[in-house]
matplotlib code that plots the C-alpha trace (Angstrom):
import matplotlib.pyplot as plt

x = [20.0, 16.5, 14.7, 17.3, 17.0, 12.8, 13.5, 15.1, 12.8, 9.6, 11.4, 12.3, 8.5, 7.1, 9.3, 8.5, 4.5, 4.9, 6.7, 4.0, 1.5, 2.8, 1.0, 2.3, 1.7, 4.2, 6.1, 9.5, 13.1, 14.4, 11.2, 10.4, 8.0, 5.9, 3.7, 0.7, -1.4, -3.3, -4.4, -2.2, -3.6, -0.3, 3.7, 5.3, 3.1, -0.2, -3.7, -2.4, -2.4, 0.8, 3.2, 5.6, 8.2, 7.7, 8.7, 11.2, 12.6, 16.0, 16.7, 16.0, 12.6, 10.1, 6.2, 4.2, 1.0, -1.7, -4.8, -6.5, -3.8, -4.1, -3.2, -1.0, 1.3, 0.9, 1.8, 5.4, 6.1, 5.5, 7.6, 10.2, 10.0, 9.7, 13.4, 14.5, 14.3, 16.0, 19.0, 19.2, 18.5, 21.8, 20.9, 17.0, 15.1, 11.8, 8.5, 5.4, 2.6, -0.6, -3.7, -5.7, -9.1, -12.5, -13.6, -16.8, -14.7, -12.1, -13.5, -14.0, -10.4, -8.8, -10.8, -9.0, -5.7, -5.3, -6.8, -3.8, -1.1, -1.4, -2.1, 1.5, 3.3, 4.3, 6.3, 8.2, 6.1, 3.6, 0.4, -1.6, -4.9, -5.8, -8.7, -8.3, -10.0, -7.2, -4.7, -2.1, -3.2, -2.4, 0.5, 2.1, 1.0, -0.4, -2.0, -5.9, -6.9, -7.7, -4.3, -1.8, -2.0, 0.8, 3.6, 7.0, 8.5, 12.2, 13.5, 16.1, 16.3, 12.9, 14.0, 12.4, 15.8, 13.6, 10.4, 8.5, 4.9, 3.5, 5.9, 5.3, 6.1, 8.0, 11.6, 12.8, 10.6, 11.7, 15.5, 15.0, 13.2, 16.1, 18.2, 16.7, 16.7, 20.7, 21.3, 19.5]
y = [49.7, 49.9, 48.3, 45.3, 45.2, 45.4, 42.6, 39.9, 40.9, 40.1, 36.8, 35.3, 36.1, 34.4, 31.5, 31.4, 31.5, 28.6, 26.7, 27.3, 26.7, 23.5, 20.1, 18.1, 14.9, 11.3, 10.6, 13.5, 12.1, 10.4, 9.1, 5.0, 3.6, 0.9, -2.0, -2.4, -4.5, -3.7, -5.5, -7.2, -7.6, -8.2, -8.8, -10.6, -10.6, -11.2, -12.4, -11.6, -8.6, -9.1, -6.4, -5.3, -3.5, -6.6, -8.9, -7.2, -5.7, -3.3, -3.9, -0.5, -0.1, 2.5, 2.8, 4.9, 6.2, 6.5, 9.0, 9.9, 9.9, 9.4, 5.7, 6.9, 8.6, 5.6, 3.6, 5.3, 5.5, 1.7, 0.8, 2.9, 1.1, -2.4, -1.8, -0.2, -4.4, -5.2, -3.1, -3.5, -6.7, -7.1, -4.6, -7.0, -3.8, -4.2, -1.7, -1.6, 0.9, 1.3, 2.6, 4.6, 4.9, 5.2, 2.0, 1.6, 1.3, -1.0, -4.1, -2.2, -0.7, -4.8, -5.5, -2.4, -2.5, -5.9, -5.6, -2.5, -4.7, -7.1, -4.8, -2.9, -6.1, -5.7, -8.8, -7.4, -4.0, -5.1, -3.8, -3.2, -1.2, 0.1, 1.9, 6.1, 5.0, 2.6, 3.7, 3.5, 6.3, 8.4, 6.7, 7.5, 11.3, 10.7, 13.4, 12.2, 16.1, 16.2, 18.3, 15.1, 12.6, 10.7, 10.2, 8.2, 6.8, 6.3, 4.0, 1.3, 0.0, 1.5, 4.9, 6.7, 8.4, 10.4, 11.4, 12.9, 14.7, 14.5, 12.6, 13.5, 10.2, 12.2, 12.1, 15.1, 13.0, 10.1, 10.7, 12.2, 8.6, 6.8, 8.4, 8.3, 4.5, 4.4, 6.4, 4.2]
z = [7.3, 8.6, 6.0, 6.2, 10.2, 9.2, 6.9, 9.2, 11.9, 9.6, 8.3, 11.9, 12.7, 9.5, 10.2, 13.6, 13.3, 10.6, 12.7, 15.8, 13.2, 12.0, 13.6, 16.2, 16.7, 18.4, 21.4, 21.5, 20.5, 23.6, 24.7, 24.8, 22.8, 24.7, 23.9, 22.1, 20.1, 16.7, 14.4, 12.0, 8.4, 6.9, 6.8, 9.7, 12.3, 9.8, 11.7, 14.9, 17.8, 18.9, 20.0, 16.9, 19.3, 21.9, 19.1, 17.5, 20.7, 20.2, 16.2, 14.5, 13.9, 12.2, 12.9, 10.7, 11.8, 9.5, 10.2, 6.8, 4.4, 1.0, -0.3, -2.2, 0.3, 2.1, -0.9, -1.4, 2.3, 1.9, -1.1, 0.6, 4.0, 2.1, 0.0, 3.4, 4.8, 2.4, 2.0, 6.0, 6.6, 8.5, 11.3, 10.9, 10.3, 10.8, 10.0, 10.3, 8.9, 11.2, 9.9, 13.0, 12.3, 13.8, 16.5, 14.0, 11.2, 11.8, 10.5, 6.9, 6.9, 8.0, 4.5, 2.9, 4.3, 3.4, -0.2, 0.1, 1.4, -1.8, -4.4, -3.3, -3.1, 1.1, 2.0, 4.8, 6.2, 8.8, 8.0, 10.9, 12.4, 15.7, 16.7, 17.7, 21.2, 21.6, 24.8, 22.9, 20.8, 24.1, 25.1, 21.3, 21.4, 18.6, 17.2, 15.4, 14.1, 10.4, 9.5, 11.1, 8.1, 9.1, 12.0, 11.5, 14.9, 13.8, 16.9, 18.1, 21.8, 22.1, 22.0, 19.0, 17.5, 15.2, 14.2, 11.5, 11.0, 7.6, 5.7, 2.0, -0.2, -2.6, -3.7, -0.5, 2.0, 1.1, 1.2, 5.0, 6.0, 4.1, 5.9, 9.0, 8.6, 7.6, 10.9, 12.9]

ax = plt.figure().add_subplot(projection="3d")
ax.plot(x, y, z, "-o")
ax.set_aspect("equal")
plt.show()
């Protein structure tokens, strides 16, 4: 009996420290998302600043935040969000995926991320970039350390319904962000 009692007590410890351990990053379930304007390189709002939550105001939305992910990743959370439009296109689901990065690099990631956006064959994802020094950076929560590569804002009404942190492209991640999307 007291090896089992030991047993549970070192599991909820482990389980605790990885989950104290694991990144944060994004504005908390509940919480409003607010306005903002990157740079649009492609998808709806394409060679513009404007404000994708402004324009597309309470329709269920998702944002993912980009900070050093691999293209790849980015690639399937992509694909993902672009069949997403179209298998909800009668709630207008919209998404957009923004690509943070350095203020001294943005000009070189527009050329990238647009080079990206045609390559993957985006139609409907906006594709957009905003620098880490922008306030909306702040106003997001979004978290810029080297061990956040990505941040999904799952929202409707402008209410982020859920979020995720490190979203793995893969065939588990990708069934939580298509459900997330159904749910919205």
């Amino acid at each position: 009996m007291k090896h089992v009692l030991f047993g549970a007590v070192a599991a909820a410890s482990l389980a605790a420290t990885a989950y104290a351990l694991a990144p944060t990053s994004g504005l908390a379930v509940g919480e409003k998302v607010s306005p903002f304007h990157p740079q649009h390189v492609a998808g709806p709002l394409a060679n513009s600043d404007k404000c994708f939550p402004c324009t597309f105001q309470a329709r269920p939305q998702v944002q993912v935040w980009v900070n050093g992910d691999s293209m790849s990743n980015v690639a399937k959370i992509g694909m993902a969000l672009e069949k997403a439009a179209s298998t909800h296109s009668s709630k207008e689901f919209k998404a957009m995926i923004v690509m943070v990065t350095p203020k001294d690099q943005v000009d070189a990631m527009k050329a990238k991320a647009g080079e990206f956006a045609r390559t993957s064959g985006f139609k409907n994802t906006a594709i957009a970039i905003l620098a880490k020094n922008d306030d909306a950076v702040t106003a997001y929560k979004f978290n810029t350390s080297a061990d956040v590569k990505n941040t999904v804002f799952a929202y409707k009404d402008w209410t982020v319904k859920a979020k995720m942190v490190n979203l793995v492209g893969d065939e588990a991640g990708l069934k939580s962000l298509n459900n997330t999307i159904a749910g919205l």
